[in-house]
ZAVEX-42498 format. One record per residue (C-alpha): x, y, z; residue in one letter; chain. Coordinates in pm, whole numbers, plus 50000, padded with zeros to 5 digits. Layout:
BEGIN
px=X | py=Y | pz=Z | residuo=a | cadena=A
...
***
This chain:
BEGIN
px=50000 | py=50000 | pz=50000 | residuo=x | cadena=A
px=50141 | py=50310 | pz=49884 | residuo=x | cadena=A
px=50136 | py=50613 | pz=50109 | residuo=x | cadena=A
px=49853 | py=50467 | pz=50388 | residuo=x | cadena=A
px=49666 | py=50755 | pz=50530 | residuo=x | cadena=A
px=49776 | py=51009 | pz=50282 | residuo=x | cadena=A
px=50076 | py=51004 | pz=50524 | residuo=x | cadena=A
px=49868 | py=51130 | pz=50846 | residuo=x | cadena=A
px=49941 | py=50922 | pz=51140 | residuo=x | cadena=A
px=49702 | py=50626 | pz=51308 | residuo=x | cadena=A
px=49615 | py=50848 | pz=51627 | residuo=x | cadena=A
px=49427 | py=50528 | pz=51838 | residuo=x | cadena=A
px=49083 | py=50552 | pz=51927 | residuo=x | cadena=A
px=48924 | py=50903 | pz=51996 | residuo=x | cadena=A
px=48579 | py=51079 | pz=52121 | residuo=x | cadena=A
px=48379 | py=51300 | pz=51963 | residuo=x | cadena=A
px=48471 | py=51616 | pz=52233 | residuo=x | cadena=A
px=48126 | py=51782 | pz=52373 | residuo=x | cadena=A
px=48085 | py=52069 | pz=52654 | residuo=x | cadena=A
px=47951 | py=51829 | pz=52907 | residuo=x | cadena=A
px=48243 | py=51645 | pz=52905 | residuo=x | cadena=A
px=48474 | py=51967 | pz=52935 | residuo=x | cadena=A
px=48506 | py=51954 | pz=53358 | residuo=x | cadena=A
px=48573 | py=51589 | pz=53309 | residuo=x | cadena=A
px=48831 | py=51591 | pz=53100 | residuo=x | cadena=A
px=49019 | py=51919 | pz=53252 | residuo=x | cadena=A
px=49034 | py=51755 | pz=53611 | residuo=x | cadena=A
px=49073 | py=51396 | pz=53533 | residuo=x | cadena=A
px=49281 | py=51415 | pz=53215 | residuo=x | cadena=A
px=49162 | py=51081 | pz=53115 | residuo=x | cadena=A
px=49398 | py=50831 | pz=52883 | residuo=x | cadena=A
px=49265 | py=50920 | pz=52576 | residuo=x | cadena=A
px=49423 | py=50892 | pz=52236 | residuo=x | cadena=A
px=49286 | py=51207 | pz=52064 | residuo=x | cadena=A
px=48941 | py=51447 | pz=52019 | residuo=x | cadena=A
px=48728 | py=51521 | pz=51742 | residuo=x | cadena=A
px=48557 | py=51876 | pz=51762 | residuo=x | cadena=A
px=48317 | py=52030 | pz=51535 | residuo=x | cadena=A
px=48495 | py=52301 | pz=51350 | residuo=x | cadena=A
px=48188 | py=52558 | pz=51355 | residuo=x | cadena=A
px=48144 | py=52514 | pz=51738 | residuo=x | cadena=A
px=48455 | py=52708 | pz=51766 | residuo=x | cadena=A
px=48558 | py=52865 | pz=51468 | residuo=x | cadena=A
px=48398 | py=53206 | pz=51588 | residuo=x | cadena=A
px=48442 | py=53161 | pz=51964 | residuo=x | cadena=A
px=48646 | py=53327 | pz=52182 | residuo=x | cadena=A
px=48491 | py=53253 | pz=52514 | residuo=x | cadena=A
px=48527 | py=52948 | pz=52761 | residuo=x | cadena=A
px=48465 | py=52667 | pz=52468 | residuo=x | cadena=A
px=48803 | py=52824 | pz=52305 | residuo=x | cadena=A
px=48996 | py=52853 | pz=52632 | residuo=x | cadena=A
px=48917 | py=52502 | pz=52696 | residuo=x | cadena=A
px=48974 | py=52338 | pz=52378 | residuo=x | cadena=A
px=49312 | py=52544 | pz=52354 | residuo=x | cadena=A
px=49368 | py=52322 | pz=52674 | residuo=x | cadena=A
px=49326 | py=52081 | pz=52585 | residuo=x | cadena=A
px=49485 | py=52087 | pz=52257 | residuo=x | cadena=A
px=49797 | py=52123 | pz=52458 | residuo=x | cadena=A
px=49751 | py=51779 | pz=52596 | residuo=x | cadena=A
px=49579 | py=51609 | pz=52314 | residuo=x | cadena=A
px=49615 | py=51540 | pz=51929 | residuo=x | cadena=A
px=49279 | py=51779 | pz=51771 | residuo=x | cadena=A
px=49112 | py=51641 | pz=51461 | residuo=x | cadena=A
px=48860 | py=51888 | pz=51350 | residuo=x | cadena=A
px=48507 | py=51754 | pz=51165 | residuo=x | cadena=A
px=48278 | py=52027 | pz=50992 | residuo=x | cadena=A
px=47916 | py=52018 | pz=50886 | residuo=x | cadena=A
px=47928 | py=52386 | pz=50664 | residuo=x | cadena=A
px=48123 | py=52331 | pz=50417 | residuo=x | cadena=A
px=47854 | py=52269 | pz=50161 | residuo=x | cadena=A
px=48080 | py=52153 | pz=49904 | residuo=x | cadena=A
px=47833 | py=52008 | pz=49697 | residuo=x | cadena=A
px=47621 | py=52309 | pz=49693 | residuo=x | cadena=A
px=47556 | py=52539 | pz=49382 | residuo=x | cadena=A
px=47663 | py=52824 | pz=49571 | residuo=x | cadena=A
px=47991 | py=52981 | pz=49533 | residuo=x | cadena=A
px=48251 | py=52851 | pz=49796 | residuo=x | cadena=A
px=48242 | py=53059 | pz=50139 | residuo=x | cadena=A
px=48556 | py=53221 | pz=50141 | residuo=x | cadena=A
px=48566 | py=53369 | pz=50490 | residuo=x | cadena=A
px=48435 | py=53072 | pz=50626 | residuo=x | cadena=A
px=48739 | py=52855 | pz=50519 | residuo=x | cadena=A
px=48974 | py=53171 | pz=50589 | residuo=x | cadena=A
px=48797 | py=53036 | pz=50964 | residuo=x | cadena=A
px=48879 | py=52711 | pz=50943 | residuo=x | cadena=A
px=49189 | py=52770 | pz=50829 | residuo=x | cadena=A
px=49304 | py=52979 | pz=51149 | residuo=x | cadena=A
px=49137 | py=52701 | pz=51394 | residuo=x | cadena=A
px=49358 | py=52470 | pz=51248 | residuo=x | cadena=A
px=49644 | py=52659 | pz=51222 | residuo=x | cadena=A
px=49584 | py=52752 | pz=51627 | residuo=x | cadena=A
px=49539 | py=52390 | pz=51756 | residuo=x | cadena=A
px=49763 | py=52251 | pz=51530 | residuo=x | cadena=A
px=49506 | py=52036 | pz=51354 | residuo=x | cadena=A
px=49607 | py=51683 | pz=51247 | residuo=x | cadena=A
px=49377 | py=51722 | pz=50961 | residuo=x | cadena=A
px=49002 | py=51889 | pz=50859 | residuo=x | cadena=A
px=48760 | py=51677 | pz=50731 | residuo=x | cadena=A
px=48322 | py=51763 | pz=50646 | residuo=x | cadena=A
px=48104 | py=51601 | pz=50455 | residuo=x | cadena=A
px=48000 | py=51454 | pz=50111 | residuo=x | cadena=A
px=47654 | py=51666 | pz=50091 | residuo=x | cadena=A
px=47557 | py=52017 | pz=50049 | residuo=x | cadena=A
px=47383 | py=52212 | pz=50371 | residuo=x | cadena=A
px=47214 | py=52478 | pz=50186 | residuo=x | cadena=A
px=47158 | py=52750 | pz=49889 | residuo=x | cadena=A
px=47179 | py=53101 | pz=49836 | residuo=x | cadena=A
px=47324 | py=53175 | pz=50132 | residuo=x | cadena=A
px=47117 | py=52980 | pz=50324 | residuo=x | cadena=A
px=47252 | py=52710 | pz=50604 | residuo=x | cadena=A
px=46981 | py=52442 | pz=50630 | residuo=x | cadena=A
px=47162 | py=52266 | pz=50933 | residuo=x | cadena=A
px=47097 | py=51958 | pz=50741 | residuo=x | cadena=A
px=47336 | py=51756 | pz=50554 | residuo=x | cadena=A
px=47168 | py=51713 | pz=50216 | residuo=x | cadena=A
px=47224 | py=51449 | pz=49973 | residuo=x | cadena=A
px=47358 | py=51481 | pz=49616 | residuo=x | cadena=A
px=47265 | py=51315 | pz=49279 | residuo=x | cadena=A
px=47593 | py=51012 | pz=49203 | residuo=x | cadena=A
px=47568 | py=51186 | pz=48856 | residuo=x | cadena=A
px=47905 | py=51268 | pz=48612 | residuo=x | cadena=A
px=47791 | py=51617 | pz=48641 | residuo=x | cadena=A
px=47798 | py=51616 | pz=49036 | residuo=x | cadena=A
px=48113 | py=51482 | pz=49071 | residuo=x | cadena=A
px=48294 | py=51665 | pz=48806 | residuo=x | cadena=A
px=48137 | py=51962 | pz=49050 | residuo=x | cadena=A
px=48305 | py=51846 | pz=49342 | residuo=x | cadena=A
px=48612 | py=51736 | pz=49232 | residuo=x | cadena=A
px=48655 | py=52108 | pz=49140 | residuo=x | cadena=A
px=48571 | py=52225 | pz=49436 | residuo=x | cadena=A
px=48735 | py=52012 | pz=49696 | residuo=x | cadena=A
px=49093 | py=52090 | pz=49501 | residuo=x | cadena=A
px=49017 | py=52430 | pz=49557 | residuo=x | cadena=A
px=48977 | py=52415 | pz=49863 | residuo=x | cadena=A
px=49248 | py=52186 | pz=49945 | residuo=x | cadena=A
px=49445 | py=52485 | pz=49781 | residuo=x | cadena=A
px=49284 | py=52703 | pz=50055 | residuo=x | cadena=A
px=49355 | py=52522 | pz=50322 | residuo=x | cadena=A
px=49692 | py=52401 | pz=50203 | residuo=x | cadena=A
px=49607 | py=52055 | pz=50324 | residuo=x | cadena=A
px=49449 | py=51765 | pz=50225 | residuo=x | cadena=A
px=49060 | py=51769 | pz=50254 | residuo=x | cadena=A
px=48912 | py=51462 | pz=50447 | residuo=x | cadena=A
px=48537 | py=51378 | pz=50326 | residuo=x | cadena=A
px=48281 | py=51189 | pz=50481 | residuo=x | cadena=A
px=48026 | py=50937 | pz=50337 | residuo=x | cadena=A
px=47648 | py=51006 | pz=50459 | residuo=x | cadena=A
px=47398 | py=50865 | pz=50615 | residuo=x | cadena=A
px=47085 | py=50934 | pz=50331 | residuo=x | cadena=A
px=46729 | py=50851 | pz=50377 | residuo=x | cadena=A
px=46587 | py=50906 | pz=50002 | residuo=x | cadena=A
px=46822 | py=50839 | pz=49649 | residuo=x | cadena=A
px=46771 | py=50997 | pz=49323 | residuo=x | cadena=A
px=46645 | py=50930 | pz=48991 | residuo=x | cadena=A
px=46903 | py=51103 | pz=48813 | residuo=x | cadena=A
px=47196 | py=50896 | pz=48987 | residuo=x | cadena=A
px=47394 | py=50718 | pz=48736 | residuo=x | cadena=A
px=47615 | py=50502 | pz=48994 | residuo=x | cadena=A
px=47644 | py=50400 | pz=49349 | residuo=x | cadena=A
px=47763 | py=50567 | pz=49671 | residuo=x | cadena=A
px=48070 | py=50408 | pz=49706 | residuo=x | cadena=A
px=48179 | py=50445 | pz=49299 | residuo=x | cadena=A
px=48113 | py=50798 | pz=49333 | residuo=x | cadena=A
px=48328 | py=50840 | pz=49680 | residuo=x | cadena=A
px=48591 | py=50594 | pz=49503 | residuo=x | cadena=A
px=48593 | py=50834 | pz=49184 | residuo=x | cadena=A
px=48602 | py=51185 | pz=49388 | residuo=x | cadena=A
px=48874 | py=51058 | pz=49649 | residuo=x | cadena=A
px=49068 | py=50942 | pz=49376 | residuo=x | cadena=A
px=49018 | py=51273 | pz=49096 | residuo=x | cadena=A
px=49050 | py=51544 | pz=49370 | residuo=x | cadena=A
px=49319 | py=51346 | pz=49548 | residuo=x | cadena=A
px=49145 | py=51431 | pz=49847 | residuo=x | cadena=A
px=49083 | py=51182 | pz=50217 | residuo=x | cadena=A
px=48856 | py=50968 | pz=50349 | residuo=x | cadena=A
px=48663 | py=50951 | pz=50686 | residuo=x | cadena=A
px=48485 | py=50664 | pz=50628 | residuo=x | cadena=A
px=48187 | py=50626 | pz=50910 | residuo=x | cadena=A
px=48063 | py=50205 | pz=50882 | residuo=x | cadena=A
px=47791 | py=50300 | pz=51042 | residuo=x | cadena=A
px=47655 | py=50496 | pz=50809 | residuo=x | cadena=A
px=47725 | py=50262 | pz=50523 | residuo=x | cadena=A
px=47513 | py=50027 | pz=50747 | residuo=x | cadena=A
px=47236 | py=50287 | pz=50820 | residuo=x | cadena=A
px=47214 | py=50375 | pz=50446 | residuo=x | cadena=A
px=47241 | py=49991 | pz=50308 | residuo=x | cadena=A
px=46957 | py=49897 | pz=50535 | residuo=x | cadena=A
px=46777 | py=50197 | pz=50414 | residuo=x | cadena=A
px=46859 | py=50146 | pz=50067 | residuo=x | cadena=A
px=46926 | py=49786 | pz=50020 | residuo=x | cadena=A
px=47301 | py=49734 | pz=49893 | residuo=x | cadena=A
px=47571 | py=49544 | pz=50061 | residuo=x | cadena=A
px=47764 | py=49724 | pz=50301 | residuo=x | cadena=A
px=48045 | py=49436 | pz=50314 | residuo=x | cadena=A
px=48111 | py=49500 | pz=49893 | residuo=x | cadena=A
px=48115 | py=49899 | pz=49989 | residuo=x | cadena=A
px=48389 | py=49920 | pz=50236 | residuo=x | cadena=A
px=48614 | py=49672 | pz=50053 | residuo=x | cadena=A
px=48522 | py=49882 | pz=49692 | residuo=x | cadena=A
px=48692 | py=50186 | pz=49886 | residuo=x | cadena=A
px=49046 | py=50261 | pz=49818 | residuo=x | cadena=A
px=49220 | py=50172 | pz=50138 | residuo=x | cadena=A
px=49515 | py=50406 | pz=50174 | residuo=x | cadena=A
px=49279 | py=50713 | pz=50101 | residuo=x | cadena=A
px=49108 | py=50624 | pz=50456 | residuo=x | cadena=A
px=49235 | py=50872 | pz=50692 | residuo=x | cadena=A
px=48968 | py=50864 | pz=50954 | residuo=x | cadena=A
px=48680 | py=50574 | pz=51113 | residuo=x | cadena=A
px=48395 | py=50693 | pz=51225 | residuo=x | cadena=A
px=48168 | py=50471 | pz=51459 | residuo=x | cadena=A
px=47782 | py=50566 | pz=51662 | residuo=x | cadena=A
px=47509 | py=50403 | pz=51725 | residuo=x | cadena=A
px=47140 | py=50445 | pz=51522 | residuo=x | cadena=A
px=46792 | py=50434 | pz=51573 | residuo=x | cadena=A
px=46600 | py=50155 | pz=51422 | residuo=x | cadena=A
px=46265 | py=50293 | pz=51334 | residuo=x | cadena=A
px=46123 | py=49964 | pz=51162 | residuo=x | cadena=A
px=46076 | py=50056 | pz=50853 | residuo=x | cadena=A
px=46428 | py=50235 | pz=50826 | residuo=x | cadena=A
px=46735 | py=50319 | pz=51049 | residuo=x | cadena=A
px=46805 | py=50668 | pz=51140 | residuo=x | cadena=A
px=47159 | py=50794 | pz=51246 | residuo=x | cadena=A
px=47109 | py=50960 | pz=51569 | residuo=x | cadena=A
px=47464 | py=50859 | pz=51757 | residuo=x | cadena=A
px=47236 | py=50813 | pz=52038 | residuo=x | cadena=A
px=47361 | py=50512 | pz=52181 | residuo=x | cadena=A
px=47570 | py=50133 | pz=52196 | residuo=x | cadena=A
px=47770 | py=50039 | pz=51818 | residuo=x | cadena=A
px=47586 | py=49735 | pz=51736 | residuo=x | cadena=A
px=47733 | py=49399 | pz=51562 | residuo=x | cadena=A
px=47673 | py=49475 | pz=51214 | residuo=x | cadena=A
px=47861 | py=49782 | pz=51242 | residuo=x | cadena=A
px=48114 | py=49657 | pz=51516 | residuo=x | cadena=A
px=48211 | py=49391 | pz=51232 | residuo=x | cadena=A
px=48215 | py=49656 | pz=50920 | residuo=x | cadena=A
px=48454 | py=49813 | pz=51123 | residuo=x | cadena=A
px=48650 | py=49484 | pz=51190 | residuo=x | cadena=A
px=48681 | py=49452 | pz=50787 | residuo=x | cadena=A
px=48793 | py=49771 | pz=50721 | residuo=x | cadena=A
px=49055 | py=49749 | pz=51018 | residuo=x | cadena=A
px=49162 | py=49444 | pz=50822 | residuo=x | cadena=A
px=49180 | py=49614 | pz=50459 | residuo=x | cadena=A
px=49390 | py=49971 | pz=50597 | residuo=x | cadena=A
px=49584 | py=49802 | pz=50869 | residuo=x | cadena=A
px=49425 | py=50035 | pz=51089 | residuo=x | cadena=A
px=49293 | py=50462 | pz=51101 | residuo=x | cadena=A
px=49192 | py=50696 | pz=51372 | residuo=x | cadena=A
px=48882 | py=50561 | pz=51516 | residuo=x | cadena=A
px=48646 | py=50791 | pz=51646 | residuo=x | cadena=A
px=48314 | py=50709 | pz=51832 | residuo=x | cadena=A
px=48039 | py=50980 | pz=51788 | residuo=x | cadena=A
px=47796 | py=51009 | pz=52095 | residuo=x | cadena=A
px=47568 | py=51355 | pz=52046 | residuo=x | cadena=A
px=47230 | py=51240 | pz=52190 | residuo=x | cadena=A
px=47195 | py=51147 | pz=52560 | residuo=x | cadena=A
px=47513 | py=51180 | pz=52582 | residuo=x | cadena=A
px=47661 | py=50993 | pz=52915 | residuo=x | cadena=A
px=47939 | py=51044 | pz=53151 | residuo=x | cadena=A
px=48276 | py=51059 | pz=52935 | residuo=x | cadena=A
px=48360 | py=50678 | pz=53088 | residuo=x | cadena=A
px=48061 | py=50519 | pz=52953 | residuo=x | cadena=A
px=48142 | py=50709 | pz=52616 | residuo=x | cadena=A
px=48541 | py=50604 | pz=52645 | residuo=x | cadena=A
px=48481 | py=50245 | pz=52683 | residuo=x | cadena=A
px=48248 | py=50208 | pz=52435 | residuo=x | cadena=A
px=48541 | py=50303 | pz=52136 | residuo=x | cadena=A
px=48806 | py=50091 | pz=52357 | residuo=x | cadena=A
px=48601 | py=49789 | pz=52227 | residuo=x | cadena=A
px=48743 | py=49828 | pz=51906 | residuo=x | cadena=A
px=49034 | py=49701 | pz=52050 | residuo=x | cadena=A
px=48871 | py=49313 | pz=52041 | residuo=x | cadena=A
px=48858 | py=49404 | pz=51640 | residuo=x | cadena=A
px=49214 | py=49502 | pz=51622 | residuo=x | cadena=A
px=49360 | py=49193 | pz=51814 | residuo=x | cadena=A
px=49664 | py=49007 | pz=51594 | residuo=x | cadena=A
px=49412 | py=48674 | pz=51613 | residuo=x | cadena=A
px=49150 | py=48872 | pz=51416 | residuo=x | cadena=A
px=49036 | py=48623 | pz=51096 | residuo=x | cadena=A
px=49208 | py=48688 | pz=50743 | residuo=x | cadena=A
px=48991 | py=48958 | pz=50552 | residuo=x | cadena=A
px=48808 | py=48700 | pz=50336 | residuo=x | cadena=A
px=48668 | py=48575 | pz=50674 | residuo=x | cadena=A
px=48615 | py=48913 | pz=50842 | residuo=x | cadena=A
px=48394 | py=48931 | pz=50525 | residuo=x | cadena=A
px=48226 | py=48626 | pz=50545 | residuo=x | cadena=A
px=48117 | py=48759 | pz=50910 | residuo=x | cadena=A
px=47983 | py=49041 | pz=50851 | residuo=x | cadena=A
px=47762 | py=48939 | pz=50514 | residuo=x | cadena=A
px=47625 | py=48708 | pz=50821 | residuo=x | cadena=A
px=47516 | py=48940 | pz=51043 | residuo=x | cadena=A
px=47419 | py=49171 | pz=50730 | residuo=x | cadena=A
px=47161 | py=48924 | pz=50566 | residuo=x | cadena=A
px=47023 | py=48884 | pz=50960 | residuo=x | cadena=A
px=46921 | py=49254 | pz=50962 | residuo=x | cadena=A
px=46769 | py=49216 | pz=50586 | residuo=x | cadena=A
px=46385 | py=49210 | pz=50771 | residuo=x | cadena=A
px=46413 | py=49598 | pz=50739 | residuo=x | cadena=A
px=46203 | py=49660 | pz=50410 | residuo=x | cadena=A
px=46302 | py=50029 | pz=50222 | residuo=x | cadena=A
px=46209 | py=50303 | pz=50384 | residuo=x | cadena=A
px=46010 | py=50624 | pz=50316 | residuo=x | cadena=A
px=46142 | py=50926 | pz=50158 | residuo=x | cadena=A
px=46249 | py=51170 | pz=50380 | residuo=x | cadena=A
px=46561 | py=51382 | pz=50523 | residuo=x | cadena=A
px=46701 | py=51414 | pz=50908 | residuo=x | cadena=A
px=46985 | py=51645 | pz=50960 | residuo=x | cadena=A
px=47340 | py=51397 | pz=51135 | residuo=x | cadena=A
px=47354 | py=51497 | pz=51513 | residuo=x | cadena=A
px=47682 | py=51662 | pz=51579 | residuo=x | cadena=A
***
């Protein structure tokens, strides 16, 4: 594998950092690996949430995970916003910046949503354009996220993962590649999550993501509201086996619980990271398993729910 990571470091296993956890983690300085902010919480703060996470960026490596960037909108690329960004990383010392693969809203409008975008030639011509301008911006590589998605579109001309495949690989840009929401959206949607995470390109993976959903019946909704389950749990076991192992971050942003329970729930990775774990082919065989198990979901309705951060 040439160049793993995009040459960023495997920082361990990280938490998602939120405000209620703040007194916690100043006092007890717990043994974590690294923290995950989101970027807009303190991009235009200079109050207590930027004293604190100056803190604790003294003590901890910062990774930081936005949900404006838009960069699938039709709208022209916010200039001062990433001039923000920019100077947050610069002042933490950033290991890297990643958002998402969606748009969040149009003329000048921020929906707070994380919209989903036609897998069209036309879309991703769009993006690739944009995300190497940014990356120019930013002087860094861009880290992207797949979705979660509740609806698809008519006009799509190829699946999720070929379109994430195509954009890493024509903008040259990262991935943060969150198994549970390839699990959310194949239940949802009905493809195979196992042939999605071992279509992506490996050494483009910068960053895991790992929550827990809702399941509403009729669909799953990603509310990072609770426990990983199994499904998930063994994505996330495959695609430890195909990159040899990323920054894994759990994301906890409903009912959030003391910063222990939240802690050990990403040190279970560890049991999917152990030398003894089965070849890939068998990691695979695993989770199709536990995949065809969950298959009683049927497709759900059409509709759109914003990702808790």
């Amino acid at each position: 594998m040439q160049n793993p990571r995009l040459g960023h470091e495997n920082l361990g296993l990280g938490v998602g950092l939120r405000t209620v956890h703040f007194s916690h983690i100043l006092e007890q300085q717990p043994e974590v690996d690294w923290f995950e902010i989101i970027s807009e919480n303190f991009m235009d703060s200079a109050g207590r949430p930027r004293a604190v996470l100056e803190q604790i960026a003294e003590r901890y490596p910062i990774v930081m995970h936005g949900v404006s960037l838009s960069i699938g909108s039709t709208d022209p690329l916010n200039r001062d916003y990433l001039k923000k960004l920019k100077l947050l990383a610069e002042g933490i010392n950033a290991r890297w910046i990643s958002d998402h693969v969606c748009w969040t809203g149009v003329a000048g409008l921020n929906s707070h949503d994380l919209l989903p975008i036609p897998y069209s030639e036309a879309t991703l011509s769009h993006l690739v354009e944009r995300i190497r301008i940014v990356q120019d911006i930013l002087e860094r590589p861009l880290v992207l996220e797949n979705p979660s998605s509740y609806l698809e579109f008519q006009d799509s001309t190829m699946s999720e993962s070929e379109f994430v495949c195509r954009m890493a690989e024509e903008a040259d840009c990262g991935l943060l590649l969150d198994v549970n929401n390839v699990y959310v959206s194949s239940v949802n949607h009905e493809f195979d999550p196992v042939a999605y995470v071992e279509s992506i390109p490996a050494e483009r993976v910068v960053q895991c993501h790992l929550a827990g959903h809702t399941n509403c019946g009729t669909h799953l909704i990603d509310t990072h509201d609770g426990h990983v389950v199994d499904p998930v749990w063994n994505l996330f076991r495959l695609l430890h086996q195909r990159t040899g192992g990323v920054a894994t971050l759990l994301e906890w942003d409903a009912e959030i619980p003391p910063f222990p329970v939240v802690h050990q729930e990403v040190l279970k990775a560890r049991q999917y990271m152990d030398e003894n774990l089965p070849k890939p082919k068998e990691a695979k065989a695993e989770a199709e398993t536990i995949h065809v198990d969950s298959r009683a979901i049927p497709h759900p309705a059409s509709f759109i729910v914003a990702e808790v951060e």
